[in-house]
PAMAR-318350 format. One record per residue (C-alpha): residue in three letters; x negated, y negated, z. Coordinates in steps of 0.001 Angstrom, whole numbers. Layout:
N
{code = ALA; X = X; Y = Y; Z = Z}
...
//
This chain:
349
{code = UNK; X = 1728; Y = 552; Z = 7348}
{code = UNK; X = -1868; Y = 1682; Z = 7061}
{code = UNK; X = -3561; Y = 1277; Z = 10460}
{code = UNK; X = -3201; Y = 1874; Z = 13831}
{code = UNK; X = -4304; Y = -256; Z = 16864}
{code = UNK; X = -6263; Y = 970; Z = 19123}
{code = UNK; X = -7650; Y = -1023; Z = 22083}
{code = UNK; X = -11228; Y = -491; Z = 23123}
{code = UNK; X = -11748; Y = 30; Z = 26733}
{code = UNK; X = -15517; Y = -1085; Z = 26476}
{code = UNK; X = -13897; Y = -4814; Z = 24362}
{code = UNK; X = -11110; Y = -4944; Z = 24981}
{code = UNK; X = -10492; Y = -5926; Z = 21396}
{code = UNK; X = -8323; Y = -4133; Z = 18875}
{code = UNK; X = -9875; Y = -1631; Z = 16678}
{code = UNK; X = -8115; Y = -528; Z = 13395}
{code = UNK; X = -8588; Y = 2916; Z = 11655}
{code = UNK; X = -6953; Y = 3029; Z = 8293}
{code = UNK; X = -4712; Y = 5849; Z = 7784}
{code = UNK; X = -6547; Y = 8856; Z = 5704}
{code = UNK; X = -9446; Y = 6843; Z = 5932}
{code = UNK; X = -12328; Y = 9211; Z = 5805}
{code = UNK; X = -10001; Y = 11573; Z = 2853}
{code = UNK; X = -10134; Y = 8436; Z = 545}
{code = UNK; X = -13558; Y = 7045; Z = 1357}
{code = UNK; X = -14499; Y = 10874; Z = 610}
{code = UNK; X = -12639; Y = 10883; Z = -3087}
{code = UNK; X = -14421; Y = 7270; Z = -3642}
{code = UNK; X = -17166; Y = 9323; Z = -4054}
{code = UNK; X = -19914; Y = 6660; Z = -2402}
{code = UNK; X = -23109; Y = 6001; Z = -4212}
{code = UNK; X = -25915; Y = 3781; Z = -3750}
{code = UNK; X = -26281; Y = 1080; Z = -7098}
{code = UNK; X = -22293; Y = 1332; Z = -7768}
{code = UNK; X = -20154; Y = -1118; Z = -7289}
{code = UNK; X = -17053; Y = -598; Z = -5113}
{code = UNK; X = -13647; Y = -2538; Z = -4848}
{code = UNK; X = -11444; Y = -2116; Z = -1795}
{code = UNK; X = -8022; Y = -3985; Z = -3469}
{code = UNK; X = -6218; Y = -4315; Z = -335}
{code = UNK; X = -8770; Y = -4946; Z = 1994}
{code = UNK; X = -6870; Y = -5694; Z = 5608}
{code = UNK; X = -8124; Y = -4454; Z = 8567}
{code = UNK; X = -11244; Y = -3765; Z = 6959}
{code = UNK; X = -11604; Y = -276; Z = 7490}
{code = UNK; X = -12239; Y = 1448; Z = 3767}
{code = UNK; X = -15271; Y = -1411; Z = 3613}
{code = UNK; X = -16664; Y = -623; Z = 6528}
{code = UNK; X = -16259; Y = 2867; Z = 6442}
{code = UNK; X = -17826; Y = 2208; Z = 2254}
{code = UNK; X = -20759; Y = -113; Z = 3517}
{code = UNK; X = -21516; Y = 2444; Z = 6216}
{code = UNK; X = -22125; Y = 5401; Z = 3911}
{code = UNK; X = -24222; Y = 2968; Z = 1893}
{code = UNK; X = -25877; Y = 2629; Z = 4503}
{code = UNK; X = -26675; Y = 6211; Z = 5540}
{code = UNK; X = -27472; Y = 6879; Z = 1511}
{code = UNK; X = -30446; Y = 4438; Z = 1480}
{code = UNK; X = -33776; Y = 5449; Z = 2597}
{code = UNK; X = -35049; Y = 3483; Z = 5250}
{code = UNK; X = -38645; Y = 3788; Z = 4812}
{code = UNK; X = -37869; Y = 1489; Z = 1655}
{code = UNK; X = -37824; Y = -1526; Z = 2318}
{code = UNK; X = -36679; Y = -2655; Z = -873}
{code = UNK; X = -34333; Y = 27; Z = -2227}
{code = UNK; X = -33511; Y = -1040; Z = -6082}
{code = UNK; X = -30911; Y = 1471; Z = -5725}
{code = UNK; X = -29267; Y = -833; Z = -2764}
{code = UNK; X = -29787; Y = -4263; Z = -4078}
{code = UNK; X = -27488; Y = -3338; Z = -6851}
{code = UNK; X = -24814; Y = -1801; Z = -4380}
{code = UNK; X = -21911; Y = -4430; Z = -4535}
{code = UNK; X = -18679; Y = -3871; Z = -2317}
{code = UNK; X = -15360; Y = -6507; Z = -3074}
{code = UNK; X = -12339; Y = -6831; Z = -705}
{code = UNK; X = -9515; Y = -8453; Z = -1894}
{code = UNK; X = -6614; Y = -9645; Z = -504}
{code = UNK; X = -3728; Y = -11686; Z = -112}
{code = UNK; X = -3036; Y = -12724; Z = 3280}
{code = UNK; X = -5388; Y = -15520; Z = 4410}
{code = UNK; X = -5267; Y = -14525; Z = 7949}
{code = UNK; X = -6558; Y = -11169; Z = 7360}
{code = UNK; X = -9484; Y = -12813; Z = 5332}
{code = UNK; X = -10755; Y = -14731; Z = 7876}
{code = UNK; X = -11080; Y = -11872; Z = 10253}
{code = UNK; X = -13081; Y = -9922; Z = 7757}
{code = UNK; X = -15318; Y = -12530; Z = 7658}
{code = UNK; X = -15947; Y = -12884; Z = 10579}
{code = UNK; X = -16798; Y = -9145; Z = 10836}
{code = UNK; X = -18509; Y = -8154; Z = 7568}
{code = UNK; X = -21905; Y = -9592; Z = 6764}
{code = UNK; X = -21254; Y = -11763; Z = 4028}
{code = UNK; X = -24386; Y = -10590; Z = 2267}
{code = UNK; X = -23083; Y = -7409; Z = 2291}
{code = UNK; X = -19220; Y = -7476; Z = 1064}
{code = UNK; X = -17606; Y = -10313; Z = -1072}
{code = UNK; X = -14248; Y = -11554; Z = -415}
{code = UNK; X = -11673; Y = -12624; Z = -2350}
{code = UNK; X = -8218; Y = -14517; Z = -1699}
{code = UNK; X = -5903; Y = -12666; Z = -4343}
{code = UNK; X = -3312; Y = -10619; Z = -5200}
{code = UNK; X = -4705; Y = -6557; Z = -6075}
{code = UNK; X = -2658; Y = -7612; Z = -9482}
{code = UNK; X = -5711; Y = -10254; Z = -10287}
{code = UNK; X = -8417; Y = -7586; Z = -9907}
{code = UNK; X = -9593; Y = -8321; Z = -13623}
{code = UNK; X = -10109; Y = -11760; Z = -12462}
{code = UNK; X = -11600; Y = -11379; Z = -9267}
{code = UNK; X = -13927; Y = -9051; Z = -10905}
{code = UNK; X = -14779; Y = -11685; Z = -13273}
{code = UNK; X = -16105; Y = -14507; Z = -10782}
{code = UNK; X = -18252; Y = -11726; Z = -8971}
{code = UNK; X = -19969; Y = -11222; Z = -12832}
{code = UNK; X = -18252; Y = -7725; Z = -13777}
{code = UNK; X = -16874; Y = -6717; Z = -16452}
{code = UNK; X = -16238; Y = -3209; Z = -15433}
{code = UNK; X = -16921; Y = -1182; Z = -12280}
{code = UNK; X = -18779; Y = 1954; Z = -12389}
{code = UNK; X = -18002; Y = 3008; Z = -8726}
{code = UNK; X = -14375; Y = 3008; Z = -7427}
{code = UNK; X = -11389; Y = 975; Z = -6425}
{code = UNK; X = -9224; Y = 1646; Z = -3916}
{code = UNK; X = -5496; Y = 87; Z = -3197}
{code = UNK; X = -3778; Y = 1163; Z = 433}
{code = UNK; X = -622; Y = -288; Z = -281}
{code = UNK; X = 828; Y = 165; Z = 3352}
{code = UNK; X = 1761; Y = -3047; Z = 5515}
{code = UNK; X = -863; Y = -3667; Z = 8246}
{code = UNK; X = 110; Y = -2995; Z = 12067}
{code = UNK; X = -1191; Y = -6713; Z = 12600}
{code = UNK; X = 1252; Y = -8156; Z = 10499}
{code = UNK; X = 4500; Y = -6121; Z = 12003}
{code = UNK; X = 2856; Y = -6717; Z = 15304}
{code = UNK; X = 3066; Y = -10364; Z = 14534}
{code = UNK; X = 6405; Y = -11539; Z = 15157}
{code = UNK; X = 6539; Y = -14969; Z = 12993}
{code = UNK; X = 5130; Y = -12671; Z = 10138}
{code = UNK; X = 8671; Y = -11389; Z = 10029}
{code = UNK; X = 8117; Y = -7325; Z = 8782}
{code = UNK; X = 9545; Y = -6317; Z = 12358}
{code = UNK; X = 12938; Y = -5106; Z = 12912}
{code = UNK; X = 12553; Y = -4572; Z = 16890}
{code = UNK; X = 10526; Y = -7852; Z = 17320}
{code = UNK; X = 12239; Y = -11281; Z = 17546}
{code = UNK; X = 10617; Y = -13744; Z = 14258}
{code = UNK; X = 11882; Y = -15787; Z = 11352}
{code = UNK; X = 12841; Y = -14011; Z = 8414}
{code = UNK; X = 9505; Y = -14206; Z = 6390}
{code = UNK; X = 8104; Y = -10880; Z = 5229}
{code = UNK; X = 5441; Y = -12534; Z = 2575}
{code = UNK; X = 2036; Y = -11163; Z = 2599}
{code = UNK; X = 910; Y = -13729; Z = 978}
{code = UNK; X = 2024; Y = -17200; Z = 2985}
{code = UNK; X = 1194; Y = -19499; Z = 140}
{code = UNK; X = 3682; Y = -18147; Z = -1623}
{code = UNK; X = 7627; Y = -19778; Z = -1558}
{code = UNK; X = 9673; Y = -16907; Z = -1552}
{code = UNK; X = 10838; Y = -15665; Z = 1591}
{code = UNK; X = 13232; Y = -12619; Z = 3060}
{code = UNK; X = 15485; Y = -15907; Z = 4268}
{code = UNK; X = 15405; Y = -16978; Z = 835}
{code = UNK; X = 17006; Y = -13273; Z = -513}
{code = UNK; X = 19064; Y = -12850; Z = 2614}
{code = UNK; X = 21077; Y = -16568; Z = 2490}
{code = UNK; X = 20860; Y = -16804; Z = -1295}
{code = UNK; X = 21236; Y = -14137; Z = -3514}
{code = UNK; X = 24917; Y = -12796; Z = -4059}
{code = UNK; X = 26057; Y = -9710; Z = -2647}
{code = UNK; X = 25438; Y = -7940; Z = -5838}
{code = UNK; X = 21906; Y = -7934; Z = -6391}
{code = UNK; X = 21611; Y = -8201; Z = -2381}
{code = UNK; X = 23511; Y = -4336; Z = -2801}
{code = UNK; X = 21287; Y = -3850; Z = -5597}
{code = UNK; X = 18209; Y = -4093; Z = -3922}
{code = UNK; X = 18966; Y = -2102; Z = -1174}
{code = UNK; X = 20197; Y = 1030; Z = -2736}
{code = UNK; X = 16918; Y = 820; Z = -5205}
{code = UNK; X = 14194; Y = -190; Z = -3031}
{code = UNK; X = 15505; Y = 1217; Z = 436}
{code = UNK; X = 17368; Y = 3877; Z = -1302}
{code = UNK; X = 20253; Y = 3313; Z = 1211}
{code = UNK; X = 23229; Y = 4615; Z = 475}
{code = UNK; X = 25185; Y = 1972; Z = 3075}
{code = UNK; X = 23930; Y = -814; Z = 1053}
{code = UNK; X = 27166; Y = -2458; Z = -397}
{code = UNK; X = 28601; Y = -2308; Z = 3259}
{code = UNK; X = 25736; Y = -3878; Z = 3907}
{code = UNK; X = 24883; Y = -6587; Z = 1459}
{code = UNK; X = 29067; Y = -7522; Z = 2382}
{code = UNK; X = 27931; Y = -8274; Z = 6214}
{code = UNK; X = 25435; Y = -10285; Z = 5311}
{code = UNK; X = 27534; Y = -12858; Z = 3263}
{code = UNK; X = 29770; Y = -12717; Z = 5711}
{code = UNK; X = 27101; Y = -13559; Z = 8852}
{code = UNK; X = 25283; Y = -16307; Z = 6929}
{code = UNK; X = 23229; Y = -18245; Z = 7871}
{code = UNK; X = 21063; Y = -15250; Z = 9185}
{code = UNK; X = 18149; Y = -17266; Z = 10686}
{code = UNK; X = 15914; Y = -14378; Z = 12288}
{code = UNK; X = 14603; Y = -10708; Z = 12147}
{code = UNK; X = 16828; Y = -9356; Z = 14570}
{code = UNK; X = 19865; Y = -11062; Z = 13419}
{code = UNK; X = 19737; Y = -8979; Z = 10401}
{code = UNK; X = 18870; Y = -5832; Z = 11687}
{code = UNK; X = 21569; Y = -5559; Z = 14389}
{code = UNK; X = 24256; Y = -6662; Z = 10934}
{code = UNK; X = 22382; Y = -3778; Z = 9065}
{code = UNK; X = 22948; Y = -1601; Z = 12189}
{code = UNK; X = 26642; Y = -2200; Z = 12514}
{code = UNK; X = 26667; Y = -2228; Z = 8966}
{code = UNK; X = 25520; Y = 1738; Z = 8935}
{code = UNK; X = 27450; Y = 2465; Z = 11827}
{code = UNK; X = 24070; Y = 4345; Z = 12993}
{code = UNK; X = 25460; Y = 7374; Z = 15276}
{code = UNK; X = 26693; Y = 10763; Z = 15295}
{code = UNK; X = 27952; Y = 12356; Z = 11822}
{code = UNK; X = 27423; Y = 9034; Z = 9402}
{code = UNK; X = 23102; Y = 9189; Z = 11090}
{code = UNK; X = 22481; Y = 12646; Z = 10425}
{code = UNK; X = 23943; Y = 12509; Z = 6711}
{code = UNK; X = 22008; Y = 9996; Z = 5718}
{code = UNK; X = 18693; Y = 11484; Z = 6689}
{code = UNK; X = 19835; Y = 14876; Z = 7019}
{code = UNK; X = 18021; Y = 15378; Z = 3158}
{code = UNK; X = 14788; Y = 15555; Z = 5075}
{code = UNK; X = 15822; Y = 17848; Z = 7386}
{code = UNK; X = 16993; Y = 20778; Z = 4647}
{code = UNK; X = 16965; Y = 24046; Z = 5956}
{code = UNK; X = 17070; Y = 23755; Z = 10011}
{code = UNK; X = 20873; Y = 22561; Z = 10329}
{code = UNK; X = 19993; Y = 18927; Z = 10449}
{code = UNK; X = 18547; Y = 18945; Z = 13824}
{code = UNK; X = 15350; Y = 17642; Z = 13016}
{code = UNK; X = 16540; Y = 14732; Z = 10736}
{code = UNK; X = 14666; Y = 11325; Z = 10767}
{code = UNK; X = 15631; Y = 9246; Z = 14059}
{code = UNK; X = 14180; Y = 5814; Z = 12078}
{code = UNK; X = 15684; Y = 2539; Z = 13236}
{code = UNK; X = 18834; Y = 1872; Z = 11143}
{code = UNK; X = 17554; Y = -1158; Z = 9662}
{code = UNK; X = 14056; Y = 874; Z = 8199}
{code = UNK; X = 15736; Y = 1130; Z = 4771}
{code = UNK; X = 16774; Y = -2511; Z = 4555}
{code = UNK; X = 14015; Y = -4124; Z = 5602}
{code = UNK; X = 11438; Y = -2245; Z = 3614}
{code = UNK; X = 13844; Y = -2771; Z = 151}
{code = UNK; X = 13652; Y = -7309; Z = 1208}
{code = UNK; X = 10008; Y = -6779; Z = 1488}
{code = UNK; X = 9566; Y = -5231; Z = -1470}
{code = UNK; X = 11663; Y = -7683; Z = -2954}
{code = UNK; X = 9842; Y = -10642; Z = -1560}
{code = UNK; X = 6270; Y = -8972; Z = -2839}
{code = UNK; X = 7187; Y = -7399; Z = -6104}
{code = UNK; X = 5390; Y = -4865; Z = -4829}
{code = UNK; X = 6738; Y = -2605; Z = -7596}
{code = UNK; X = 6146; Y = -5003; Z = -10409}
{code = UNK; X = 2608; Y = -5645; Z = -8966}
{code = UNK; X = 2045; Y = -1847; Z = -8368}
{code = UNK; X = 2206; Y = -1298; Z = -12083}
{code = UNK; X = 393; Y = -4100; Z = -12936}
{code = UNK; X = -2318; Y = -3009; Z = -10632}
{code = UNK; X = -2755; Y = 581; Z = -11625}
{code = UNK; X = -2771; Y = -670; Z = -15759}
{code = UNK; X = -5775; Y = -3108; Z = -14447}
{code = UNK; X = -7375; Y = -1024; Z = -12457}
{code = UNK; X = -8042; Y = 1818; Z = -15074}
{code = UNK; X = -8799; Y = -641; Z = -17882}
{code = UNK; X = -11644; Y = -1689; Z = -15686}
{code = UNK; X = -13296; Y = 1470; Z = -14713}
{code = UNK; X = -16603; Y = 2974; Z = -16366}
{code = UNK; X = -16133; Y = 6641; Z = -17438}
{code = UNK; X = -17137; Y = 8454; Z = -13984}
{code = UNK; X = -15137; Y = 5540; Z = -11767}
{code = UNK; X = -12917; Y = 6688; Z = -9231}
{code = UNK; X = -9550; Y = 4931; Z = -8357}
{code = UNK; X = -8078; Y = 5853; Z = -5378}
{code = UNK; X = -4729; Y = 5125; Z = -4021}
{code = UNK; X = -2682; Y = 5441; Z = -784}
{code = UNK; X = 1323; Y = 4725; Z = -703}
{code = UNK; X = 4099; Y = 4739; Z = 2235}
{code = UNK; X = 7094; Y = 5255; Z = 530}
{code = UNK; X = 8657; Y = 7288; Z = -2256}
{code = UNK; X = 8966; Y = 4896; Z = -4740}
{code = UNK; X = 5347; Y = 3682; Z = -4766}
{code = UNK; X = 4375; Y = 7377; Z = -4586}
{code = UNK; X = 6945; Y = 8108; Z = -7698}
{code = UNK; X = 5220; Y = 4997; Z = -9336}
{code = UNK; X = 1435; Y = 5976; Z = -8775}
{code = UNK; X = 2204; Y = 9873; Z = -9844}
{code = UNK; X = 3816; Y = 8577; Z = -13049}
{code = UNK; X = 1287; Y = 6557; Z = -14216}
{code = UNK; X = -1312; Y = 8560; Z = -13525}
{code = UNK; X = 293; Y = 11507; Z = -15153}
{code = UNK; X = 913; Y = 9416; Z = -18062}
{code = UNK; X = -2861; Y = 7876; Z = -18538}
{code = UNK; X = -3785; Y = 11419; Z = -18107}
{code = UNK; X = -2311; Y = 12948; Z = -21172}
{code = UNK; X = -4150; Y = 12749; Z = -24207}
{code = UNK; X = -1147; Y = 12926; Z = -26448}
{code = UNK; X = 1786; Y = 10719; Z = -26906}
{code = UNK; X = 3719; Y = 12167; Z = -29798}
{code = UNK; X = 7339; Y = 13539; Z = -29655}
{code = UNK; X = 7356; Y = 17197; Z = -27835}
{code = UNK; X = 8615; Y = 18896; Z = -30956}
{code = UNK; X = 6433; Y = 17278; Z = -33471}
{code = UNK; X = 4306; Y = 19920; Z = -34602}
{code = UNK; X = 978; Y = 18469; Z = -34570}
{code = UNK; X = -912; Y = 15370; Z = -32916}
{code = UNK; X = -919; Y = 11896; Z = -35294}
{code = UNK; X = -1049; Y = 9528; Z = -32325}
{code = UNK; X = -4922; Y = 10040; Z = -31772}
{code = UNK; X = -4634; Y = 9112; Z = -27750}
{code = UNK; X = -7431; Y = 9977; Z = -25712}
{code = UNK; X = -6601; Y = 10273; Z = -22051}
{code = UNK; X = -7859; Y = 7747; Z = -19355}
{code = UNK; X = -7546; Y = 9926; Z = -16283}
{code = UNK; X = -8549; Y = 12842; Z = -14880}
{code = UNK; X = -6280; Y = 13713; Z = -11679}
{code = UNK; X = -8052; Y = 15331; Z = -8947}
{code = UNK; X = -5598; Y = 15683; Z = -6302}
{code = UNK; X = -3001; Y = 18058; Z = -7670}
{code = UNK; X = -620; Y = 17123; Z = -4777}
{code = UNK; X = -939; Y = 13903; Z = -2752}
{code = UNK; X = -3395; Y = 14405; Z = 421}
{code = UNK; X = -968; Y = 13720; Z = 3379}
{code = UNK; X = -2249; Y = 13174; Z = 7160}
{code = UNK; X = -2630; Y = 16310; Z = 9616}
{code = UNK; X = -964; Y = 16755; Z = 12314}
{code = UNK; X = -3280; Y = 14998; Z = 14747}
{code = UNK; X = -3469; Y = 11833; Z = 12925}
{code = UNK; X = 648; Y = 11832; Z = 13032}
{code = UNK; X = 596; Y = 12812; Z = 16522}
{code = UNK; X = -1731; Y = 9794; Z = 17228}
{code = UNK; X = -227; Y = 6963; Z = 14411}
{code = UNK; X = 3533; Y = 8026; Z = 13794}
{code = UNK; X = 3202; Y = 5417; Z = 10581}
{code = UNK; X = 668; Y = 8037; Z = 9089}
{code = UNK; X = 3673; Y = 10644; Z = 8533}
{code = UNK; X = 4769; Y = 9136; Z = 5310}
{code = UNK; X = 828; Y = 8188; Z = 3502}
{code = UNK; X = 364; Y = 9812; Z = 555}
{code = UNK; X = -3231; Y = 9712; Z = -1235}
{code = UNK; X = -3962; Y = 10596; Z = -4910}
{code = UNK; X = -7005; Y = 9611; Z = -7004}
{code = UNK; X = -8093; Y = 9871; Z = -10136}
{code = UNK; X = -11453; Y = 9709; Z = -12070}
{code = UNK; X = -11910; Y = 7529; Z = -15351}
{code = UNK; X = -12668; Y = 9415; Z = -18403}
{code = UNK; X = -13356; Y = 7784; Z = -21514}
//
């Protein structure tokens, strides 16, 4: 969930600002004559926020800037729909786009003639606000819509396919590991028993009965977050949060392609590249801290073999020690903002 919606009084058109958007444009690290790949490109905010510092970097009394004829900014990303509202906003001279999944940035990179980047990539792996807002898109739990939840529309899985297919097993399964709900057998029973389950809030008022969402059996399931002030502050989330987040990720692979991603990514830095990477939830975050951690060590023996044979150099250099996380103004004005997390990296080789 990585933008808010604002409208704009003058327009009357939506605007979006990405969440943490000038902290990770910042850790990019924007240069003129570097090449710059936004992985999840959505609303279009990290490119335009990119192309503008560009921008502001080139000397205008030069007409022809070397520096900015070599500049070259990529968005990728998988839902058509978003595309084709980028371009019809971004000057097409200015910012290639690409229909893909971030897991085929080696090959997008490819048909715009790279074979490495030397300036940045950056992946904001949070849902857009256009597609919840959207209710035949099928992400929203308090908006009527088919059960869809694909980012990408081309492909043929769908959260109707996992919902009326799969057995109650790896429905359970799911749930507990990618919602990390601990109602999720009493769950995955109801649905078996309510199929067919045609439509978003079908499901979520089975997952709500499911989790019996009120008094005592609420706050200990959330009261984790609230350690240390009696529970009165813990998370007042929809009931169905957990579920629906653990079929999307299912429907995605957004863990799979995650990992994927990250591997590419780094392989196709230059020494002095930046990647840069915003999550939503715990178990991207847990994913994007591991890796880097792990391309970041420069030795991979055993910890109690006395000395080094494995000759590993380290890819990574890890300049945010802790995850950047959104002030309080930026959750008082985007409530979605309250659970990014941004960490970067720099390529070393």
């Amino acid at each position: 969930m990585s933008d808010i919606t604002p409208i704009n009084p003058d327009t009357q058109e939506l605007q979006h600002v990405s969440v943490l958007l000038a902290e990770a444009v910042d850790l990019l690290d924007v240069r003129p004559g570097r090449t710059y790949i936004d992985a999840t490109a959505g609303a279009g905010g990290h490119l335009s926020e990119i192309l503008k510092r560009l921008k502001e970097q080139t000397n205008p009394a030069v007409v022809e800037s070397t520096q900015s004829a070599q500049s070259q900014v990529i968005g990728i990303d998988r839902d058509e729909d978003t595309l084709s509202r980028l371009r019809n906003r971004l000057p097409k001279e200015q910012v290639q786009l690409f229909h893909a999944n971030f897991t085929d940035i080696k090959e997008v990179a490819q048909q715009a003639g790279l074979s490495t980047v030397n300036g940045g990539i950056l992946a904001d792996l949070g849902v857009s606000s256009m597609q919840i807002d959207q209710p035949e898109r099928g992400f929203s739990f308090n908006k009527d819509g088919p059960l869809d939840m694909r980012m990408d529309k081309s492909q043929s899985l769908t959260a109707w396919d996992i919902v009326n297919k799969w057995s109650e097993e790896d429905l359970a399964n799911i749930i507990f590991e990618y919602g990390e709900e601990r109602y999720s057998r009493s769950i995955a029973k109801n649905i078996i028993r309510a199929r067919p389950i045609e439509t978003t809030l079908q499901l979520a008022d089975i997952v709500a009965r499911s989790v019996r969402y009120s008094g005592a059996a609420r706050k200990a399931q959330h009261k984790r977050k609230s350690k240390g002030d009696g529970g009165k502050n813990f998370d007042s989330s929809h009931p169905a949060t957990r579920t629906f987040q653990a079929i999307r990720i299912a429907v995605n692979d957004e863990l799979g392609s995650l990992k994927k991603f990250l591997e590419e990514a780094v392989a196709l830095l230059e020494p002095d590249a930046r990647l840069v990477v915003i999550t939503f939830h715990s178990l991207e975050d847990r994913m994007v801290k591991q890796i880097f951690r792990q391309m970041a060590l420069s030795c991979h023996c055993p910890p109690r073999q006395p000395q080094c044979t494995c000759d590993a150099k380290a890819d990574l250099l890890i300049i945010t020690k802790k995850p950047i996380v959104a002030d309080s103004a930026e959750v008082l004005a985007n409530i979605r903002s309250r659970s990014a997390k941004l960490r970067a990296g720099i390529k070393i080789g």
